[in-house]
C-alpha positions, 0 to 999 in steps of 0.5 A: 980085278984088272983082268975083269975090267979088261974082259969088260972093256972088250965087251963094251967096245963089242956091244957098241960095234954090234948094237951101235946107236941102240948102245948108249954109255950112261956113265963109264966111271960106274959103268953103267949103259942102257941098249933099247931092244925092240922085237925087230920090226921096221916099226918096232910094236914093243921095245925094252930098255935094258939098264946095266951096272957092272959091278968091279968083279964081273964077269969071274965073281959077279953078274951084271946088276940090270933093270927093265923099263918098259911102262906097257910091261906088266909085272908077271911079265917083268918078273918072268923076264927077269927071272929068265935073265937071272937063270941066263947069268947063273948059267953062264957064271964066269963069262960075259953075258950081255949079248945073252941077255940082250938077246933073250929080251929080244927072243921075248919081244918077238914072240910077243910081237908074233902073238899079237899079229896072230890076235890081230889077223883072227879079230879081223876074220870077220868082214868089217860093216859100211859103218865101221868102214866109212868111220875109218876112212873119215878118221884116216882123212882127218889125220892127214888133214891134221898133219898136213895143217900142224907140218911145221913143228916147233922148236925143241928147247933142252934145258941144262942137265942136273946130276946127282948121285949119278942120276941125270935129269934133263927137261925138254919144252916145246912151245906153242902146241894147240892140239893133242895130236902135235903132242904125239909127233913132238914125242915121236921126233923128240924119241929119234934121239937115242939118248932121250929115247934110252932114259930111264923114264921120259915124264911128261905134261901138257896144258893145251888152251881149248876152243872156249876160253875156260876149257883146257886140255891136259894130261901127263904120263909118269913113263914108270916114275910113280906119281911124278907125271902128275906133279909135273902137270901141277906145276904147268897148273901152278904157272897157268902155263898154256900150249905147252909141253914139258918132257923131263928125262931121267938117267938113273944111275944105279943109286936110290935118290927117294923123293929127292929125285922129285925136286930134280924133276920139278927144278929141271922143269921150272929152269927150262920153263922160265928161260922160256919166260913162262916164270917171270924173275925179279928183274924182269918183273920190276922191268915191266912195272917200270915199263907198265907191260904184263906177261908175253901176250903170246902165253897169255892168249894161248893162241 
């Protein structure tokens, strides 16, 4: 045994040395790690992360425990993934494979990413019409008015993490957000952070105010956590909070949580939600009523 954990020491300590930031330590008691492998564009199109458990006999009786999380992967592209990395190990039983499996995932999204430049490249054979062209440039000068009105983008608050059973849940707010497309730049600039970037699921909810004053604009995204994107835009609902994003991170820790993994997403949201007074506590309530003021103007308008 202890000749394995040294074995996975030294691949660990390669791994990190040959992958750097794109190595991420979940927790080295269970020696569980995640690396994002993407198919090595400058601006990569697709990325895999890779979720690993050593169990104690690895590598002389035992292959690495892993997972794949990609929310655009469908499942026979999972499970013939999968089935290659099961095949990878089996063939090389008794040696350390990590650098093999992170490879060969590598291997897959390249030759994704080439299909798809190839569809791309045959779809734009035919030249394109004056429409098609004038709509293009209109929607190209409309983004960059976009991005040079919303340049400043708000403040990132990161609410305290919850552990259990070696799972972490993390919630991240961004308030005030008034259009979609500031949404998509706070979750690009909040994705620059490898560790945030590396969890397992990334489950979001936005209510943005619209230009009338009973119209909103919401959505969520479940990032692979079946149904829990949709409770997080429920309790935005609940709040009635307005031009707000919520981002909750998971980092599974190898043991089945079941719907208890639900209360931490919701508890992880509703802390950060109400240290940034979007849920009134019982003293600050009964201070207002003292004081004869409502809600913080600035949530209530939405502006």
């Amino acid at each position: 045994m202890d000749d394995n954990l040294t074995q996975q020491a030294d691949e660990v300590e390669a791994l990190s040395a040959i992958y750097g930031d794109e190595w991420c330590v979940l927790d080295e008691a269970s020696r569980t790690y995640c690396i994002a492998v993407t198919d090595g564009q400058t601006k990569p199109i697709w990325k895999v992360c890779l979720q690993i458990l050593l169990p104690a006999d690895y590598p002389s009786d035992a292959t690495p425990l892993f997972e794949l999380n990609a929310p655009w992967l469908k499942d026979t592209e999972r499970y013939s993934l999968s089935e290659s990395l099961d095949q990878l190990c089996c063939e090389n039983a008794g040696e350390c494979v990590l650098y093999l499996l992170v490879e060969r995932i590598r291997e897959f999204l390249v030759d994704k990413s080439n299909a798809q430049q190839r569809k791309e490249e045959t779809s734009m054979g035919s030249p394109s019409s004056s429409s098609d062209i004038q709509y293009a440039i209109d929607l190209a000068m409309k983004e960059s008015a976009d991005s040079q009105l919303f340049d400043e983008l708000p403040v990132i608050q990161h609410g305290d993490p919850i552990t259990d059973r070696r799972s972490t849940f993390q919630a991240h707010l961004v308030t005030p957000i008034v259009t979609t497309e500031q949404v998509k730049r706070v979750l690009r600039k909040l994705y620059e952070n490898k560790k945030i970037a590396n969890a397992t699921h990334n489950i979001s909810a936005y209510r943005i105010c619209g230009e009338s004053s009973d119209s909103m604009i919401q959505d969520c995204d479940d990032d692979g956590e079946t149904a829990a994107g949709g409770r997080l835009l429920h309790l935005l609902q609940i709040l009635d909070a307005r031009n707000v994003l919520v981002v909750v991170s998971r980092w599974y820790g190898g043991i089945l949580l079941g719907p208890d993994r639900f209360k931490h997403i919701n508890n992880a949201a509703r802390n950060v939600l109400q240290y940034a007074g979007f849920i009134e506590t019982k003293e600050s309530k009964s201070s207002k009523e003292k004081t004869g003021t409502g809600k913080t103007k600035n949530w209530k308008k939405g502006k």
